[in-house]
Structures are given as structure tokens and as C-alpha cells.
TISEPA-344748 format. One record per atom (N, C-alpha, C): x, y, z; residue in three letters. Coordinates in steps of 0.001 Angstrom, whole numbers, padded with zeros to 6 digits, always signed. Layout:
% residues N
XYZALA...
END
This chain:
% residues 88
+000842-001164+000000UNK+000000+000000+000000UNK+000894+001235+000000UNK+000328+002625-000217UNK+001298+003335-000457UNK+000228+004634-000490UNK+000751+005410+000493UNK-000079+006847+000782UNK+000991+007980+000765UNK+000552+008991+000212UNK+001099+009919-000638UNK+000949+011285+000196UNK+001215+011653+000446UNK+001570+013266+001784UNK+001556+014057+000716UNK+000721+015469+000946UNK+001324+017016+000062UNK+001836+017597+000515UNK+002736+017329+001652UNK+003943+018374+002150UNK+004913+017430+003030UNK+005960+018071+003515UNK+006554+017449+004405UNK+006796+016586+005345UNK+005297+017085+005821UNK+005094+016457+007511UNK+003812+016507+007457UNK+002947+015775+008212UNK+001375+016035+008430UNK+000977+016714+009752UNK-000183+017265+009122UNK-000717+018596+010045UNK-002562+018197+009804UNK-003074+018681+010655UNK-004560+018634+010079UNK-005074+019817+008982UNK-004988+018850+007785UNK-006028+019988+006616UNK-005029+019597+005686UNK-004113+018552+005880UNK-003244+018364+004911UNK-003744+017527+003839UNK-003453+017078+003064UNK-003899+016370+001539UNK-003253+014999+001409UNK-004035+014156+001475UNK-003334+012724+001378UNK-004383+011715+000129UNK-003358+011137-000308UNK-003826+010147-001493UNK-003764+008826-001328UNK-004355+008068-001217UNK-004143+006328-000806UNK-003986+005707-001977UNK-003184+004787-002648UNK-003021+004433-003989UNK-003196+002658-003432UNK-003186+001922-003820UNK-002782+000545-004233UNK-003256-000239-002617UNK-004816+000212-001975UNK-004660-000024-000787UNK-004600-002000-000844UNK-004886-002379+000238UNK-004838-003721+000852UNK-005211-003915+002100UNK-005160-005256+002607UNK-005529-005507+003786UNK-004599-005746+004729UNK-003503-005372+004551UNK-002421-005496+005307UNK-001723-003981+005604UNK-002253-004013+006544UNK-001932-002149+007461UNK-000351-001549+006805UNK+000439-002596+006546UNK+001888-001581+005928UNK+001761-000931+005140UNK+002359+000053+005199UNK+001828+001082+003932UNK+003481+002179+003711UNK+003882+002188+002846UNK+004926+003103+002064UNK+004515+004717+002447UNK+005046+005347+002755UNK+004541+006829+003462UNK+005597+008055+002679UNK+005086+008719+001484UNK+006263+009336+000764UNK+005922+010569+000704UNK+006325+011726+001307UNK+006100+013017+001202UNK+006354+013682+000216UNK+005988+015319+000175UNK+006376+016133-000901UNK+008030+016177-001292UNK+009037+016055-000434UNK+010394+016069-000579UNK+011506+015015-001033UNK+010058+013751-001054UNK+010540+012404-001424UNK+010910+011873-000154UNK+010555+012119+000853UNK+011476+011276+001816UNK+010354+009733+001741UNK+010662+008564+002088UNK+009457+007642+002190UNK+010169+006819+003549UNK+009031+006236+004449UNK+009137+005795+005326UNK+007873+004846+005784UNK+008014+003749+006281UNK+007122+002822+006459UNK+006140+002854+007066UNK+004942+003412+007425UNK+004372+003376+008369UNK+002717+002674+008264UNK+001973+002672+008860UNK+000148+001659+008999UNK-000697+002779+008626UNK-001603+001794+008208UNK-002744+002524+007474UNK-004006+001702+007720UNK-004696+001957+008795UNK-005696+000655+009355UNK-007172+001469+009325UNK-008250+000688+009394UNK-009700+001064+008967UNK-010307+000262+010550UNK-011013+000689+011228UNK-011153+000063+012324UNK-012830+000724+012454UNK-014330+000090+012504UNK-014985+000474+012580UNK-015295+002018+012564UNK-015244+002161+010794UNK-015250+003379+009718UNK-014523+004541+009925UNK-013790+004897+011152UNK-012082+005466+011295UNK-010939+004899+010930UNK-010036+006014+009835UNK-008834+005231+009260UNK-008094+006257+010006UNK-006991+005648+010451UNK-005133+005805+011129UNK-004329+005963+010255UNK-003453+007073+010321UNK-002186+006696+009464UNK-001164+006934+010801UNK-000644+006061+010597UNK+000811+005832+011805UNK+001771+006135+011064UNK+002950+007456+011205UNK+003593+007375+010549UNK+004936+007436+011518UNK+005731+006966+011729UNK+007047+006449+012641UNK+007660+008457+012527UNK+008693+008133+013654UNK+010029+008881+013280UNK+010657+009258+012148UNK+010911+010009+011695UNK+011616+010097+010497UNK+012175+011292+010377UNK+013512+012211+009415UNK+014131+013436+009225UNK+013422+013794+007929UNK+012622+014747+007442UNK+012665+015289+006120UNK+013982+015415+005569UNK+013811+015466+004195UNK+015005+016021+003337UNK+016060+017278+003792UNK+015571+017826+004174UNK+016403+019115+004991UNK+016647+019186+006431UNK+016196+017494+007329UNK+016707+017079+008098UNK+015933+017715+009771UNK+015033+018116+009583UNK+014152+018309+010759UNK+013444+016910+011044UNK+013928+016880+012494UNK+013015+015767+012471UNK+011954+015411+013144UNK+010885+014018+012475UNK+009628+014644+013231UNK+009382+013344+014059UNK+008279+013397+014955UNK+008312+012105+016226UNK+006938+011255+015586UNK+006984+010200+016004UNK+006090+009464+015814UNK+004615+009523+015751UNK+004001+009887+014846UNK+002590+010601+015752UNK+001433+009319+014532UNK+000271+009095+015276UNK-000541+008525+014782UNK-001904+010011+014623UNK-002431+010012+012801UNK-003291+010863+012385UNK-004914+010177+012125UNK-005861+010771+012473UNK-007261+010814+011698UNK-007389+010860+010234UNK-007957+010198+009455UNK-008308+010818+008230UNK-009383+010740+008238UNK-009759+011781+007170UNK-011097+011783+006459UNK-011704+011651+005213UNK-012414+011241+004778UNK-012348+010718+003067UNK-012261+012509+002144UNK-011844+013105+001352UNK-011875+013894+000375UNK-012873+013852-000928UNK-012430+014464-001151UNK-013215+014808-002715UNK-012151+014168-003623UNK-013164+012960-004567UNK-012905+012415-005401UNK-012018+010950-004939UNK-011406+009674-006296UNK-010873+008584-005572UNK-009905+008546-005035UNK-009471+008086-003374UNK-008072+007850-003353UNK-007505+009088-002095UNK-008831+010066-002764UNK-008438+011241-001733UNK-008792+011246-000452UNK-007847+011821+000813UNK-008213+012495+002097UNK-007509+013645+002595UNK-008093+013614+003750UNK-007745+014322+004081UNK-007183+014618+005677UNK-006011+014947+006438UNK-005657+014925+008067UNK-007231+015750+008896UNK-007516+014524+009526UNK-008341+015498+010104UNK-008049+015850+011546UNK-007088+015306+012408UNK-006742+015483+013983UNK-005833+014552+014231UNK-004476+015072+015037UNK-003620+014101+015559UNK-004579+013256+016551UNK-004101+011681+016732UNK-004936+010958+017516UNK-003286+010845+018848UNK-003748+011092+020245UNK-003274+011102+021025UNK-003391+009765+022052UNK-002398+009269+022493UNK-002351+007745+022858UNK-002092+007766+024543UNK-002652+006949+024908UNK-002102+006372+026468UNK-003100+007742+027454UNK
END
């Protein structure tokens, strides 16, 4: 599977594309700068997660582990960040 970021880092209101989904939560995570990094992509009674790990952007800021909300968008494939999901 393989979900597609329109910027750097995710924020809520950001733009995300789901391509080639499956039933197996791994999912390829590739931002606007090209960086790609492994992270889950799970559907759990009609809320989807994107988990996206640790990782440095291209210009080397780096960001912490955070698990996001989505929301479906306009048109196929599309969403959208709708709220960091906060754990523990």
C-alpha cells in the first residue's frame, strides 16, 4: 500500500492520497520532498489511522512518531488529516 503526503510532515487539513490499498496495514509513506518511510494505514470500525514512525525530512528536521485521523476527500483515493490521535 502506499499513501502519498502534500507536504513534508502532516498537520490537520493536509492532503493525502491512498493508492494501491490492501488488507495489510503496511503502507509506504512518501512526502512532498521524497522522503518515504514505512508506516500503517488501518480502517477500524469506519475510522482510518495513518501511523507514521520517526523520520528526518530532506532538509533534516526531524519529526516524532505521531498517529493521524483521516477523512475521506473529494474524489478517488483522496483524504484528508483530520486530527492528531493522542495515545495512552
Amino acid at each position: 500500500m502506499k499513501v502519498i503526503v502534500a507536504a513534508t510532515h502532516c498537520y490537520p487539513g493536509c492532503r493525502v492520497r491512498i493508492e494501491e490499498r490492501g488488507q495489510n496495514p503496511s503502507a509506504l509513506v512518501e512526502f512532498s520532498d521524497g522522503t518515504i518511510v514505512l508506516g500503517e494505514l488501518d480502517t477500524t470500525d469506519g475510522v482510518t489511522l495513518l501511523t507514521v514512525p520517526s523520520y528526518r525530512t530532506a532538509r533534516g528536521t526531524r519529526i516524532e512518531i505521531k498517529t493521524w485521523r483521516l477523512e475521506p476527500g473529494s474524489g478517488a483515493g483522496c483524504w484528508r488529516i483530520k486530527a492528531r490521535v493522542t495515545t495512552g
